[in-house]
C-alpha positions as CSV (number, residue, x, y, z in Angstrom):
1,X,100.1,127.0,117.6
2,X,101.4,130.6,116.9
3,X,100.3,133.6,118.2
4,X,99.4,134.7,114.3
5,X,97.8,131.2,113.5
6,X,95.9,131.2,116.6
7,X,94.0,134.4,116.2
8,X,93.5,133.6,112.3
9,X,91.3,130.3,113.6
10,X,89.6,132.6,116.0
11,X,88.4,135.0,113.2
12,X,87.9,132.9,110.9
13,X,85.3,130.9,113.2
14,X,83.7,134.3,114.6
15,X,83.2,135.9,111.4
16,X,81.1,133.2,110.4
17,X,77.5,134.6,109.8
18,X,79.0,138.1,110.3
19,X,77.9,141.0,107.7
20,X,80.2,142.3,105.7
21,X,81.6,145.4,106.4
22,X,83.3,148.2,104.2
23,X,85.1,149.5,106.7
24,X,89.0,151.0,106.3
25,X,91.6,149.4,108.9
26,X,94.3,150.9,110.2
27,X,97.2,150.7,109.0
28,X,100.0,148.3,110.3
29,X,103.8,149.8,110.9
30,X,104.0,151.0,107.7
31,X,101.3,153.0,107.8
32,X,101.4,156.9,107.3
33,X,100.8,159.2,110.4
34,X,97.4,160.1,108.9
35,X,96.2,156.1,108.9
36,X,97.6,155.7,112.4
37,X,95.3,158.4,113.5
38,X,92.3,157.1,111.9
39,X,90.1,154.5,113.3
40,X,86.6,153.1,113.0
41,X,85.1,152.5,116.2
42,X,81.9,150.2,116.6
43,X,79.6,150.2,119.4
44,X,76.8,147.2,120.1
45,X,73.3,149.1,120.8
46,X,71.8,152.6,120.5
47,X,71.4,153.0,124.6
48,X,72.7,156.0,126.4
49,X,75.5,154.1,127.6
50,X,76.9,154.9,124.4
51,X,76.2,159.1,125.1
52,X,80.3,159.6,125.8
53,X,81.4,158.7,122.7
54,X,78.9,160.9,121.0
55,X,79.1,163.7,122.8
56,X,83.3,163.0,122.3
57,X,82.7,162.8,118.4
58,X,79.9,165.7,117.8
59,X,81.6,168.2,120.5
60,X,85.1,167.9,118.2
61,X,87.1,166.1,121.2
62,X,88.0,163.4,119.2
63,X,89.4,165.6,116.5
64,X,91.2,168.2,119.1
65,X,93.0,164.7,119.9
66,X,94.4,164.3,116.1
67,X,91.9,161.7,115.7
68,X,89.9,160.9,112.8
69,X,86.9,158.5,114.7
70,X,84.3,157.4,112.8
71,X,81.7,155.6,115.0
72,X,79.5,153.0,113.4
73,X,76.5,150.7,115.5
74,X,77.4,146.8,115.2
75,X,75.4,144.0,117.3
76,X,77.7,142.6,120.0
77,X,77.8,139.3,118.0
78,X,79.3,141.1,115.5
79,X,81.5,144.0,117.0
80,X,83.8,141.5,118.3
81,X,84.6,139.5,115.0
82,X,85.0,143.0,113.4
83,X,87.4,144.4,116.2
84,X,89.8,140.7,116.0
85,X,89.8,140.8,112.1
86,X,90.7,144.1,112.0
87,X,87.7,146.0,110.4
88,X,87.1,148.1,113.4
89,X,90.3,149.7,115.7
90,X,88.1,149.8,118.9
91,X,84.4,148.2,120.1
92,X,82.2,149.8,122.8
93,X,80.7,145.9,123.8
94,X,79.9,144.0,127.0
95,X,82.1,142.5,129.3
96,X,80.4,139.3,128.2
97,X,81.6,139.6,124.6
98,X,85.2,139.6,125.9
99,X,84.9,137.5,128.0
100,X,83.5,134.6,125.7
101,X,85.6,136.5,122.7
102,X,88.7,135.6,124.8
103,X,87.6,132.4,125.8
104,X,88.0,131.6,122.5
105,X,90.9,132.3,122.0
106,X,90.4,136.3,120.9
107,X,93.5,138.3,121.6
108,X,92.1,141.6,123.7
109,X,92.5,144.2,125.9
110,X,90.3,145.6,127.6
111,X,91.0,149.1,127.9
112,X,88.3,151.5,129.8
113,X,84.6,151.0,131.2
114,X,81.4,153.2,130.5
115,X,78.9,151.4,132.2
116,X,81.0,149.4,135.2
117,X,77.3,148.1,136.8
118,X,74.2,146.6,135.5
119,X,72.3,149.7,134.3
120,X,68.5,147.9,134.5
121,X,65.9,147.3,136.7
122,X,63.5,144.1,136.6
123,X,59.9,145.0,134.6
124,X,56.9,142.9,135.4
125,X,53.2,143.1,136.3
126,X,53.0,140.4,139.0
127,X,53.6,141.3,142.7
128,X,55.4,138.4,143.7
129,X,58.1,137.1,141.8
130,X,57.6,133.7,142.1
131,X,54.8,134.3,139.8
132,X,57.0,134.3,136.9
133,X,58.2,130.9,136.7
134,X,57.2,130.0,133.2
135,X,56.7,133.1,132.0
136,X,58.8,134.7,128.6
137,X,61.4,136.9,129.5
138,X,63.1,139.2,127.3
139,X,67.0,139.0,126.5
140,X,69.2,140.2,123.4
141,X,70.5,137.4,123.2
142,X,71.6,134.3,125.3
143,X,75.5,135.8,125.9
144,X,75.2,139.2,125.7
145,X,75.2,141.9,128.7
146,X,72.0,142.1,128.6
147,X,71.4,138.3,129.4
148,X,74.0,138.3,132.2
149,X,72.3,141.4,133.8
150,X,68.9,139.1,133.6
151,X,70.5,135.9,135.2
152,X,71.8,137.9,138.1
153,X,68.3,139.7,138.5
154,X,66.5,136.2,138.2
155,X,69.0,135.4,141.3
156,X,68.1,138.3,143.7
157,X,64.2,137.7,143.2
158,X,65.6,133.1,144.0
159,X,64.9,131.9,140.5
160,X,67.1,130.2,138.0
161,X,67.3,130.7,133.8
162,X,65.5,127.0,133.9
163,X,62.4,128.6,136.0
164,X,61.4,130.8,132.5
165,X,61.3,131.2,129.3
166,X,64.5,133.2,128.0
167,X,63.5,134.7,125.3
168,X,66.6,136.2,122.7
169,X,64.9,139.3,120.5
170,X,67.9,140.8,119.4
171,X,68.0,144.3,120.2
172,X,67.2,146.3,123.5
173,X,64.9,148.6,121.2
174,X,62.8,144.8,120.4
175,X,63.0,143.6,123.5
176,X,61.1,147.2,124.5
177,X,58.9,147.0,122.2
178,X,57.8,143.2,123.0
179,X,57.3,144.4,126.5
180,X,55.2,147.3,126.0
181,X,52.9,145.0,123.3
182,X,52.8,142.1,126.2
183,X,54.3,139.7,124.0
184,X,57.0,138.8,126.7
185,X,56.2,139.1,130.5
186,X,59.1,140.5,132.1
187,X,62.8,142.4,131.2
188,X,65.3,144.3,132.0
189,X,64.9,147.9,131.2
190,X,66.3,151.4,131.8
191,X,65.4,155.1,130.7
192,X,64.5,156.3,128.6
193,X,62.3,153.6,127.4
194,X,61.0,152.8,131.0
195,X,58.8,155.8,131.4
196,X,56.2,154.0,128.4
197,X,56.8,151.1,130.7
198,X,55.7,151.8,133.3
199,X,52.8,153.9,131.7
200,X,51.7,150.2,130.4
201,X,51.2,149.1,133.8
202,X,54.7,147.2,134.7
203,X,56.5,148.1,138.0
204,X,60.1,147.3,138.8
205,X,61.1,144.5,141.0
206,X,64.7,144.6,141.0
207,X,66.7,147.6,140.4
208,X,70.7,146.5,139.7
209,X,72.4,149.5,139.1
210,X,71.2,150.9,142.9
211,X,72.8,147.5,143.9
212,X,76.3,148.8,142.1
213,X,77.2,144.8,142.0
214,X,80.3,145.5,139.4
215,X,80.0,144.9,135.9
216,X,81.2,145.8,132.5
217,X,77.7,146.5,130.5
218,X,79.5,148.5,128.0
219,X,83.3,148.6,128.1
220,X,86.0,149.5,125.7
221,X,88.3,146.6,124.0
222,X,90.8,146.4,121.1
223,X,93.1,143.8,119.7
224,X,96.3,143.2,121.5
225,X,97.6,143.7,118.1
226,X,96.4,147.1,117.7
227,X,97.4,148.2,121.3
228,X,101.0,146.9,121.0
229,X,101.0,149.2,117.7
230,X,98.8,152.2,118.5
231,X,99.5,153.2,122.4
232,X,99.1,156.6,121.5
233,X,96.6,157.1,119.4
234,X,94.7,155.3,122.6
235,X,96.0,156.9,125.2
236,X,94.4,160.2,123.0
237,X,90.8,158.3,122.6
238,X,91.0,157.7,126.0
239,X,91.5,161.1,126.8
240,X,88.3,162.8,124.6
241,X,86.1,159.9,125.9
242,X,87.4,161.0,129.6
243,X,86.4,165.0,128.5
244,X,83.3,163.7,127.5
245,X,82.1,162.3,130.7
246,X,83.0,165.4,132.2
247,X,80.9,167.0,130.3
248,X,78.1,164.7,130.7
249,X,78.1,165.3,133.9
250,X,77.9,168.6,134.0
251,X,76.0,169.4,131.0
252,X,72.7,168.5,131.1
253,X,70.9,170.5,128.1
254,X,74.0,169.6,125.7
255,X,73.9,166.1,127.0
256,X,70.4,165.8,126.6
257,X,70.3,167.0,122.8
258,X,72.5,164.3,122.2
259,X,70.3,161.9,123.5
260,X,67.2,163.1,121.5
261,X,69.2,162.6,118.1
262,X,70.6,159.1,118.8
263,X,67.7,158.2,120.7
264,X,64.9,159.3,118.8
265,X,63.5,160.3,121.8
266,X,61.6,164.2,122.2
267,X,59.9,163.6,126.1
268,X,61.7,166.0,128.2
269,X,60.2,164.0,131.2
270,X,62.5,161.3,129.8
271,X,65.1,163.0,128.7
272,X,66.3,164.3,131.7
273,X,65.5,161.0,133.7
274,X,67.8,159.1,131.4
275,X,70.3,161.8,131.8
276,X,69.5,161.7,135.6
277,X,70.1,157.9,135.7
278,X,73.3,157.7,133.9
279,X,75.4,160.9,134.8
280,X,74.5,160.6,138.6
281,X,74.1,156.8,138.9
282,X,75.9,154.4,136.0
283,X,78.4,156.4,134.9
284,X,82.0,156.5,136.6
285,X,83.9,159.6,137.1
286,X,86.8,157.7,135.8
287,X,86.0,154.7,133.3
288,X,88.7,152.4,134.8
289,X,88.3,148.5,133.8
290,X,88.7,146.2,137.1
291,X,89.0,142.3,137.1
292,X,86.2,142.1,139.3
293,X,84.1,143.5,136.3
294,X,84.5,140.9,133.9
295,X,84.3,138.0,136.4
296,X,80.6,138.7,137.0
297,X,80.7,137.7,133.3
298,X,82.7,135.1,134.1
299,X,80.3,133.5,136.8
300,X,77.4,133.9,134.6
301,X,78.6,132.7,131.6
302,X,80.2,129.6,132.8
303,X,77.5,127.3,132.9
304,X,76.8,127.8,129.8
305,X,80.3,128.6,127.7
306,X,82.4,126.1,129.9
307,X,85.3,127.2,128.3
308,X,85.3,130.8,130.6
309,X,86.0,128.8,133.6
310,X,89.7,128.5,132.6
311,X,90.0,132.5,132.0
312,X,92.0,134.7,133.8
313,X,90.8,137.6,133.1
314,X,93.8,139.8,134.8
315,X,95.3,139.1,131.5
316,X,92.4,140.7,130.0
317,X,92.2,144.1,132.0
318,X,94.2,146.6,130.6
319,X,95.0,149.9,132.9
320,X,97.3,151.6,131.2
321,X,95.4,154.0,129.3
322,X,92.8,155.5,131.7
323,X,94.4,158.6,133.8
324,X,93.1,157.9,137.2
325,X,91.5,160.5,139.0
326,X,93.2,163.8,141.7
């Protein structure tokens, strides 16, 4: 099968059950400069992962690039159908979307990392963990990073996904919520929503991101297609989104007034712990994308999505664009 044939069978059988989208591609090699230099750019859930592209789009850094970037929130189930048919340039997903994107048979690159560890920690009101065999636990979704972050915490505390109740609630914001109301028993969480956590009386029993295991909870991926055809234009994104964690940082009170807007979120308190928690703890200094993490996505996934056991994902990894650091 062709190259062109192949990834028209991939799209066609992810964009099942996808929402349509009025959304202008990129042009192709005939394109004028001012298309080349404009690209829609998706990004799977409102979480401060996210806070470098915003502050790169509200601060102008995209447009001192040449860039015309217009950001736009899709669920991980459907950024990646977007980015392989061409409505989106760029997503800001999981490492477990590419990897089970690729797996079948979705051509990408993955270019930079925001969050290269499992930014969460393990909410629950028992003491011992053993206690919550049987118990509903809170996940996105059953392939998302989200879920992968939650079978690697069931792992540190000795229990399996077959000791509870996996419970997919599609957003972060839902699963939250169905914490806080006691509707589910456990989840992973991280600022700012933990400080009403733990005001409802849950403690953490595992916390990932101090255990750095690496990870791609939100990572940057386009087409092959597009990067074959649009180096430049990359290399440029790249280069805001690289400003903007500089900036993050640094920056605290801009940083935080980012936050607020896209997070809906006032609390000071929580403000600055969420800032606290990314800038000096999740966040890398340089977002460069390793092999090492996608294969925690890799491990994870594979009992479940077989077909990621055969993945190399060195193919994957893409480190061409990120400037490294000195």
């Amino acid at each position: 099968m062709t190259s062109h044939a192949r990834r028209r069978n991939v799209v066609g059988a992810l964009l099942a059950g996808t929402v349509a989208l009025s959304m202008t591609a990129c042009g192709g090699s005939g394109s004028s400069d001012a298309d080349a230099n404009t690209m829609t750019v998706s990004y799977s859930q409102v979480v401060a992962d996210q806070l470098p592209l915003w502050i790169a789009d509200e601060s102008g850094l995209f447009t001192a690039q040449g860039l015309k970037v217009t950001l736009t929130n899709l669920s991980g189930s459907d950024g990646f159908p977007a980015l392989v048919s061409g409505q989106t340039q760029l997503a800001s997903i999981g490492g477990s979307e590419m990897v089970s994107g690729a797996a079948s048979g979705g051509e990408v690159n993955y270019l930079a990392t925001l969050t290269p560890v499992f930014p969460y920690e393990l909410f629950a009101k028992v003491t011992d963990p053993q206690e919550l065999k049987g118990k509903r636990i809170g996940v996105t979704s059953t392939s998302g990073s989200l879920y992968v972050a939650t079978l690697e915490a069931l792992k540190q505390i000795g229990l399996s996904p077959s000791d509870v109740q996996l419970t997919p609630l599609g957003s972060v914001t839902n699963v939250n919520n169905a914490l806080v109301a006691g509707t589910i028993d456990a989840a992973l969480s991280h600022p700012p929503a933990t400080t009403q956590i733990e005001a409802a009386g849950y403690h953490s029993l595992v916390d990932l991101a101090k255990d750095k295991i690496p990870a791609s909870n939100v990572g940057i991926a386009a087409t092959t297609d597009y990067v074959n055809g649009h180096g430049d234009q990359i290399r440029r994104f790249l280069a805001a989104v690289q400003q903007a964690i500089t900036r993050e940082k640094s920056d605290e009170a801009y940083s935080t007034s980012v936050l607020s807007k896209h997070l809906n979120v006032t609390d000071p308190a929580a403000l600055h712990e969420t800032w606290q928690y990314y800038a000096q703890e999740a966040l890398p200094d340089v977002p460069t994308p390793t092999v090492a993490q996608l294969q925690t996505s890799v491990t994870e996934l594979a009992p479940s999505v077989p077909a990621v056991k055969s993945l190399d994902v060195a193919k994957i990894v893409n480190t061409s664009f990120v400037t490294p650091a000195g």
